[in-house]
FIGU-216557 format. One record per atom (N, C-alpha, C, O, CB): residue in one letter; x, y, z. Coordinates in pm, whole numbers, plus 50000, padded with zeros to 5 digits. Glycine has a CB too. Example, Ala and Ser with C-alpha at 12.3 -4.5 7.8 and 13.67 -1.06 7.14 Angstrom:
BEGIN
a513194943150780
a512304955050780
a513204967050780
a514244966850846
a511314955350905
s512854977550708
s513674989450714
s512905000350787
s513415011450804
s514084994050572
end
This chain:
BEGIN
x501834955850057
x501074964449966
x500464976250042
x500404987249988
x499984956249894
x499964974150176
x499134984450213
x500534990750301
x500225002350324
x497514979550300
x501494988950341
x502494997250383
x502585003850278
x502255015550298
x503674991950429
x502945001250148
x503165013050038
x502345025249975
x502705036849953
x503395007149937
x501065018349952
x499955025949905
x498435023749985
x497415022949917
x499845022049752
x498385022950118
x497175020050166
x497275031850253
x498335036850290
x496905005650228
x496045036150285
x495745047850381
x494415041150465
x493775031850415
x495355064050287
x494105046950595
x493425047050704
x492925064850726
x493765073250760
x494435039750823
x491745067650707
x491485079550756
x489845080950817
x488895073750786
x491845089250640
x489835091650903
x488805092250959
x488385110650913
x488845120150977
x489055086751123
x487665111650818
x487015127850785
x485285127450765
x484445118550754
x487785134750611
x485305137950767
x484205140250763
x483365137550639
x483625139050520
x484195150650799
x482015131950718
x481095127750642
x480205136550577
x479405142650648
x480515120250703
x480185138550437
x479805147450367
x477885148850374
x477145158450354
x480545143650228
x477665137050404
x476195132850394
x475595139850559
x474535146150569
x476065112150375
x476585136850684
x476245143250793
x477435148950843
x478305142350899
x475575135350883
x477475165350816
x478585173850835
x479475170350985
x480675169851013
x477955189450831
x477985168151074
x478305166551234
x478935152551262
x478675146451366
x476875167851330
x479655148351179
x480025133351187
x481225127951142
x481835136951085
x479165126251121
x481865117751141
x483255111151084
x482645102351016
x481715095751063
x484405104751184
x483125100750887
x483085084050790
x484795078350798
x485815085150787
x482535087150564
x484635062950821
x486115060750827
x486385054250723
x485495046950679
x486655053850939
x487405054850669
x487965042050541
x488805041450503
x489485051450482
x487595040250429
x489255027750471
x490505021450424
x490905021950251
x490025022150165
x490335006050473
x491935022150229
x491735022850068
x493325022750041
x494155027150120
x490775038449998
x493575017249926
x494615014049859
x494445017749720
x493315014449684
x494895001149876
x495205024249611
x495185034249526
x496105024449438
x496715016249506
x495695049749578
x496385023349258
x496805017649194
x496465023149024
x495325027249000
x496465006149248
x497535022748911
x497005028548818
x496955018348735
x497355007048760
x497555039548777
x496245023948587
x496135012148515
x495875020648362
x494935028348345
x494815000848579
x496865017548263
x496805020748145
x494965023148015
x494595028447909
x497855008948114
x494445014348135
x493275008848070
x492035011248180
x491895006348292
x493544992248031
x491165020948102
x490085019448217
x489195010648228
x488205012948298
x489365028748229
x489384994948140
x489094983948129
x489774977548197
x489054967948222
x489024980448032
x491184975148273
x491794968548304
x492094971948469
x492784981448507
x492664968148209
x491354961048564
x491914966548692
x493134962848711
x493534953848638
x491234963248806
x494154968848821
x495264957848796
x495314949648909
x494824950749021
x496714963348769
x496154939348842
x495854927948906
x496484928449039
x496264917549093
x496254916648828
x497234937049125
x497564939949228
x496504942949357
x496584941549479
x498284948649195
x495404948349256
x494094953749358
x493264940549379
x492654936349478
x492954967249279
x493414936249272
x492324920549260
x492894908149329
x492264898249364
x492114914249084
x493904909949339
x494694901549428
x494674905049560
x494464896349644
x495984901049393
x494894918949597
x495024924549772
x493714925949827
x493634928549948
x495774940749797
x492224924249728
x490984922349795
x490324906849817
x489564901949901
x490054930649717
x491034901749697
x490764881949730
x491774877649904
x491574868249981
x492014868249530
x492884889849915
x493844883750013
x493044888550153
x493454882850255
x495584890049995
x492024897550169
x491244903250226
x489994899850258
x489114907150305
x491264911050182
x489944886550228
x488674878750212
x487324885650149
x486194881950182
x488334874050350
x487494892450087
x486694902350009
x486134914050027
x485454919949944
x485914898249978
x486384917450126
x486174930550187
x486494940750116
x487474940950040
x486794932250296
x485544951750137
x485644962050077
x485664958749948
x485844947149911
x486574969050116
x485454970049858
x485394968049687
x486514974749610
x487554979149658
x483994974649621
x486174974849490
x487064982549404
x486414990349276
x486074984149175
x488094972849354
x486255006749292
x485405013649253
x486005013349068
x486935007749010
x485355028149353
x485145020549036
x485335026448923
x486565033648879
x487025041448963
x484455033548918
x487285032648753
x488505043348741
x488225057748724
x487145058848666
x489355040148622
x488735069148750
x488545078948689
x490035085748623
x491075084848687
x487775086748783
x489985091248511
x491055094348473
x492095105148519
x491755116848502
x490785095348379
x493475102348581
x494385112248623
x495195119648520
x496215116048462
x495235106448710
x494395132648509
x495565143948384
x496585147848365
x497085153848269
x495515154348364
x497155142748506
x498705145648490
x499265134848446
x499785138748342
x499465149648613
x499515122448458
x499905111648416
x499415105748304
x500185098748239
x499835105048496
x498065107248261
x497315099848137
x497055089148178
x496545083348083
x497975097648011
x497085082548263
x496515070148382
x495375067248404
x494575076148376
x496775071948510
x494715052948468
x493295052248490
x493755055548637
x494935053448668
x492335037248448
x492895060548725
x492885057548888
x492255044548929
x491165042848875
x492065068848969
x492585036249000
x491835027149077
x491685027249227
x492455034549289
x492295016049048
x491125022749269
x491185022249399
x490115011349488
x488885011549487
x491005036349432
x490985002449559
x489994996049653
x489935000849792
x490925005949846
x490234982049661
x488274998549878
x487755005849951
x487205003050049
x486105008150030
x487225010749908
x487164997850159
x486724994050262
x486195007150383
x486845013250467
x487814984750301
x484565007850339
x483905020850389
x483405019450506
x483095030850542
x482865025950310
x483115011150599
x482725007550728
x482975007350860
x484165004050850
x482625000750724
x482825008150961
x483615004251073
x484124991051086
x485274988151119
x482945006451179
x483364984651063
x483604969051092
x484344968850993
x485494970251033
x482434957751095
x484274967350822
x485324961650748
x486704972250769
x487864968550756
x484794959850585
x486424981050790
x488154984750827
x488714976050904
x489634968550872
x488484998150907
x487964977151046
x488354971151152
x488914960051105
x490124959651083
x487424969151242
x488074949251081
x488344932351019
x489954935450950
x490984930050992
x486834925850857
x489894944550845
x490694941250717
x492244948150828
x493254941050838
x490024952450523
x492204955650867
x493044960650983
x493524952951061
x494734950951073
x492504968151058
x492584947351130
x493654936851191
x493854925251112
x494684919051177
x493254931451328
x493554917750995
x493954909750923
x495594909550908
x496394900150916
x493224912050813
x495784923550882
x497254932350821
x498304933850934
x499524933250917
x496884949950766
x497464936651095
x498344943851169
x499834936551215
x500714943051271
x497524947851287
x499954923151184
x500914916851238
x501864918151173
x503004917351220
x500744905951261
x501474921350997
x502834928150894
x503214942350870
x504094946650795
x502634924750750
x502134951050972
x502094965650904
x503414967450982
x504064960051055
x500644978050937
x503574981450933
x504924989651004
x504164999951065
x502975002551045
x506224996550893
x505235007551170
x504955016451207
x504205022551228
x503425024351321
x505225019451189
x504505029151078
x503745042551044
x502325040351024
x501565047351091
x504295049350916
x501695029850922
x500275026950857
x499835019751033
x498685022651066
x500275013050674
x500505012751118
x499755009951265
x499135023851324
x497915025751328
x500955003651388
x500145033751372
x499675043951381
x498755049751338
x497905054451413
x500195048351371
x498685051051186
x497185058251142
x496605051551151
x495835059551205
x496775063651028
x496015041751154
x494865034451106
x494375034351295
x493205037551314
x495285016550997
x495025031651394
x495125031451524
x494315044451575
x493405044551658
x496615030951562
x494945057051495
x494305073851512
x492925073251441
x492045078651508
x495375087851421
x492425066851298
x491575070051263
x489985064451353
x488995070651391
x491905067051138
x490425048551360
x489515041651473
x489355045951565
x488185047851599
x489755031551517
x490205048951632
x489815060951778
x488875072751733
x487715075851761
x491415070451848
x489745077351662
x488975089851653
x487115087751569
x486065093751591
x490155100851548
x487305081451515
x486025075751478
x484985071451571
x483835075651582
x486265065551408
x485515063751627
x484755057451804
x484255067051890
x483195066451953
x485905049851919
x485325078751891
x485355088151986
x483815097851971
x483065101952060
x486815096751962
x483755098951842
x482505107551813
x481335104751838
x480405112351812
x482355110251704
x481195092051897
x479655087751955
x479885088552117
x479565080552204
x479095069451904
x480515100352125
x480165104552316
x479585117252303
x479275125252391
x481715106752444
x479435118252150
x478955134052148
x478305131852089
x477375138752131
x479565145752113
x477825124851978
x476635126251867
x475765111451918
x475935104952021
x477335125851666
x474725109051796
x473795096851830
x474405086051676
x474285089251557
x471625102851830
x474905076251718
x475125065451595
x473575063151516
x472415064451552
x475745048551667
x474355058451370
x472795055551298
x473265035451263
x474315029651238
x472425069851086
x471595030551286
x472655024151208
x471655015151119
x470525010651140
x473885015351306
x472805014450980
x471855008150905
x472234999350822
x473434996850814
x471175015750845
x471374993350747
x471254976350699
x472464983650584
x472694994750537
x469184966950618
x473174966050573
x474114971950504
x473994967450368
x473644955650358
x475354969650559
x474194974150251
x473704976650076
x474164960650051
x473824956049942
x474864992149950
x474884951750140
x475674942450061
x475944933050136
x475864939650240
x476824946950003
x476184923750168
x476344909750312
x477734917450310
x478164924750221
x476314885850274
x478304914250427
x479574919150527
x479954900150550
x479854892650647
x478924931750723
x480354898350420
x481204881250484
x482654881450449
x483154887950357
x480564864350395
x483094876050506
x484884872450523
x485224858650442
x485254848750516
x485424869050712
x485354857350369
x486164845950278
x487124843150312
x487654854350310
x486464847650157
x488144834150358
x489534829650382
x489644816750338
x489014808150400
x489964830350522
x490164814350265
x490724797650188
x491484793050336
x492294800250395
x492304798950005
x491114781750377
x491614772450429
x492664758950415
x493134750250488
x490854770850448
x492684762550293
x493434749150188
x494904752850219
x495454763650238
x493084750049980
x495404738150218
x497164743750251
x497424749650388
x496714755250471
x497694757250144
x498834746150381
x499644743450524
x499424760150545
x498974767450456
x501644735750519
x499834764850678
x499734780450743
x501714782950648
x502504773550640
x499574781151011
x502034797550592
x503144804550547
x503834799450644
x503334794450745
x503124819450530
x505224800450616
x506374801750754
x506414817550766
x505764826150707
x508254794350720
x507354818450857
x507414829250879
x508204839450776
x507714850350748
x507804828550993
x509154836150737
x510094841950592
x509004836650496
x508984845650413
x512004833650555
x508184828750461
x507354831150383
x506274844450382
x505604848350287
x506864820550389
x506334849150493
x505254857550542
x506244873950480
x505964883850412
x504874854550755
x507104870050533
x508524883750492
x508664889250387
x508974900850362
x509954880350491
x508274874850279
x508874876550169
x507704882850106
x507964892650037
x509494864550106
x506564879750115
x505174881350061
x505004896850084
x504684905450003
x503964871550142
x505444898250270
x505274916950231
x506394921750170
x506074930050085
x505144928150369
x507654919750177
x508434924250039
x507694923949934
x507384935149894
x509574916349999
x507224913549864
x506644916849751
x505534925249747
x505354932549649
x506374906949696
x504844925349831
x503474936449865
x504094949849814
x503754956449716
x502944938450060
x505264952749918
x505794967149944
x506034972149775
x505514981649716
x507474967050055
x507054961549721
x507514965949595
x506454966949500
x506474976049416
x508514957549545
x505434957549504
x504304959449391
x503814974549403
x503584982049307
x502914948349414
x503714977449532
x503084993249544
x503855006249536
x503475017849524
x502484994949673
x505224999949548
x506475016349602
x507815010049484
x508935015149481
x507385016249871
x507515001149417
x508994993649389
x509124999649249
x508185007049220
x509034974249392
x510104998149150
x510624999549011
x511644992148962
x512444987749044
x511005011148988
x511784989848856
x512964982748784
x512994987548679
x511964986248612
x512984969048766
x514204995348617
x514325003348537
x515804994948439
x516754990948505
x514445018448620
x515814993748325
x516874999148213
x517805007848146
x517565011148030
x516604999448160
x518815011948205
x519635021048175
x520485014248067
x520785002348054
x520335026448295
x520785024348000
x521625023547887
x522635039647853
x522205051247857
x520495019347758
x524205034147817
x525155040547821
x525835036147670
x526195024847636
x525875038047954
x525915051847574
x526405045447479
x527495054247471
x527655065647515
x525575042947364
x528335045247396
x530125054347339
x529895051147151
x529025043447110
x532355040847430
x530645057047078
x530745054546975
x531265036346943
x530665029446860
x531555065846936
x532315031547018
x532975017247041
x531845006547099
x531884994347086
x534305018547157
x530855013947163
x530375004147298
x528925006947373
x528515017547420
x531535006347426
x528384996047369
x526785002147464
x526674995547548
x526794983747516
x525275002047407
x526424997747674
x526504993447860
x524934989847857
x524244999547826
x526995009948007
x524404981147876
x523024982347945
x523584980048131
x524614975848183
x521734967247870
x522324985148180
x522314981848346
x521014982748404
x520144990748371
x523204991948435
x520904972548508
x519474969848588
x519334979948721
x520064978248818
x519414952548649
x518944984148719
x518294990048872
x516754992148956
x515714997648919
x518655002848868
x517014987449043
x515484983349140
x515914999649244
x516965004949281
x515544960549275
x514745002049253
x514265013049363
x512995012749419
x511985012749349
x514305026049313
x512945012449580
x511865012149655
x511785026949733
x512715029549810
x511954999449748
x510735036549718
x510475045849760
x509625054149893
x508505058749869
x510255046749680
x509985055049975
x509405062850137
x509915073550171
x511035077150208
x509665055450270
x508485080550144
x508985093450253
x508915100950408
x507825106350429
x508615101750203
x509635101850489
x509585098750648
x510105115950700
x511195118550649
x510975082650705
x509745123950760
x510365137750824
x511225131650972
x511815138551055
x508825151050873
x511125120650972
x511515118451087
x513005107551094
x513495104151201
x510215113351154
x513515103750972
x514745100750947
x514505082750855
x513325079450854
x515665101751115
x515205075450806
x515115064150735
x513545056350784
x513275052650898
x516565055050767
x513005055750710
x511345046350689
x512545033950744
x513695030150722
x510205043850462
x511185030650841
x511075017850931
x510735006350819
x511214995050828
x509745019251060
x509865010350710
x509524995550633
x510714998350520
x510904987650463
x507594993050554
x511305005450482
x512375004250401
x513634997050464
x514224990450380
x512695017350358
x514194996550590
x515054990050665
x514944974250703
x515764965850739
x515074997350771
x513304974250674
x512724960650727
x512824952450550
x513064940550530
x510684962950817
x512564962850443
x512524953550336
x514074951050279
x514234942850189
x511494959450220
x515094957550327
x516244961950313
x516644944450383
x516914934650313
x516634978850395
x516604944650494
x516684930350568
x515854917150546
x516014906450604
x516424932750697
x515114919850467
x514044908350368
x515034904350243
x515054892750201
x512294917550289
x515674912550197
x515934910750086
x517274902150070
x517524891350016
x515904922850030
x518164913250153
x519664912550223
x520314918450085
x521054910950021
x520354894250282
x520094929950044
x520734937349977
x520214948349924
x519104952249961
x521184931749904
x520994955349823
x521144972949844
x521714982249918
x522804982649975
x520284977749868
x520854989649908
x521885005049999
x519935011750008
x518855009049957
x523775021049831
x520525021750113
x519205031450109
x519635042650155
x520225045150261
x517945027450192
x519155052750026
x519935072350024
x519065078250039
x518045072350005
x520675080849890
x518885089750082
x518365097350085
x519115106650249
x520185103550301
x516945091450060
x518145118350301
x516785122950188
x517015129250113
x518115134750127
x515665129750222
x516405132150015
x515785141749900
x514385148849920
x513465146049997
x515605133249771
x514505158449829
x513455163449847
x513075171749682
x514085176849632
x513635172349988
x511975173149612
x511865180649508
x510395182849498
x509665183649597
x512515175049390
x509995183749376
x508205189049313
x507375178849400
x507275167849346
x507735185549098
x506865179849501
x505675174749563
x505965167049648
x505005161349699
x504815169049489
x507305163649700
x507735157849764
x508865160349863
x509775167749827
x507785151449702
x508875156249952
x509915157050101
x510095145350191
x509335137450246
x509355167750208
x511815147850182
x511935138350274
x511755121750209
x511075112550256
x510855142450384
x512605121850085
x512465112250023
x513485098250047
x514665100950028
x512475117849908
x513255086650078
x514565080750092
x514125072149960
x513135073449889
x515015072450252
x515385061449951
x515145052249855
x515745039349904
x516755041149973
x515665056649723
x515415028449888
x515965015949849
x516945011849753
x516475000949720
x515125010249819
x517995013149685
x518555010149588
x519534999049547
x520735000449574
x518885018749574
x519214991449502
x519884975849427
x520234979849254
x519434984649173
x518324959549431
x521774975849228
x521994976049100
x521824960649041
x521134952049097
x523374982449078
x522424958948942
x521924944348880
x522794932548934
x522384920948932
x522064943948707
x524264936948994
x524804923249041
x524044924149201
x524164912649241
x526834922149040
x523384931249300
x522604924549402
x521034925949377
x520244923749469
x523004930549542
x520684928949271
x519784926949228
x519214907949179
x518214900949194
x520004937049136
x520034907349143
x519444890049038
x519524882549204
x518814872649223
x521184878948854
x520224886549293
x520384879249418
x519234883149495
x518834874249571
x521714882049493
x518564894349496
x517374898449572
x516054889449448
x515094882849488
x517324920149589
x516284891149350
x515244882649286
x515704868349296
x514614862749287
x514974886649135
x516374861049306
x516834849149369
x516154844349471
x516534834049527
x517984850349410
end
């Protein structure tokens, strides 16, 4: 999940210009600004509760709620960061790696504050039940990845004689630097598809895809 839609950044703190705030956050929409989805409520129980999940605000281009969960701290990044680091890829190691540094870095020049925190800072982890295997662990970030980047779509083809339905799954990354490392890795989780690209169009570059039709499809959901 947080390979697909999670970010790590370190910017500036609006409250003290001379400063970095760091935070973690994972982004998700929801038809209903009553309804979180259950992807966020699930990836912060898997997080032992860390960090929260704010309020929606509405996106105008889509007609969408925004959601987003948030881990604003040093420490709960940190924690929830390395919770993740043994499944992340690449790319999300890297940032999150740049933002902590660079975050750290700014107390050789400024004075840290520090203060009581609005809320207890505890870690929840269920203990119950045997530890994942390891392809259990595989499969779980496959499913992470796809809940956040994935689709399954319905096509339909009609003739006057005849109407075709067809299944297709697509997982989406965009990389300037040639095929996404977690698309190759979920590509080998799955053991099927193809992956095309790049593309490139309205807001986007450097697009690859994942792509499964419906006969290696029912085998990847298998």
């Amino acid at each position: 999940m947080f390979d697909g839609e999670g970010c790590t950044s370190a910017g500036i703190d609006r409250r003290r210009p001379n400063s970095l705030r760091i935070q973690a956050s994972v982004g998700q929409s929801s038809h209903s600004a009553d309804l979180i989805p259950s992807v966020l409520v699930r990836f912060h129980e898997a997080v032992g509760g860390m960090g929260a999940i704010g309020a929606p605000y509405l996106d105008e281009r889509s007609g969408t709620f925004a959601y987003q969960w948030r881990a604003g701290s040093f420490e709960e990044v940190q924690a929830v960061i390395a919770l993740l680091w043994r499944n992340l890829g690449t790319v999300k190691r890297a940032q999150a790696a740049e933002a902590l540094v660079r975050f750290r870095m700014q107390y050789g020049t400024i004075r840290p504050r520090y203060r009581t925190p609005t809320r207890p800072r505890r870690l929840s982890l269920s203990l119950a039940g045997s530890a994942a295997s390891t392809q259990e662990q595989r499969l779980a970030w496959a499913a992470g990845l796809f809940d956040g980047e994935g689709s399954t779509e319905l096509h339909t083809r009609r003739r006057p004689d005849r109407t075709w339905f067809s299944l297709r799954s697509r997982v989406s990354q965009c990389d300037a630097q040639g095929i996404p490392e977690v698309l190759q890795r979920f590509q080998a989780v799955v053991r099927c598809g193809r992956i095309d690209g790049p593309t490139s169009g309205e807001g986007y570059e450097n697009a690859y895809k994942w792509d499964a039709g419906q006969t290696t499809l029912f085998k990847s959901c298998a």
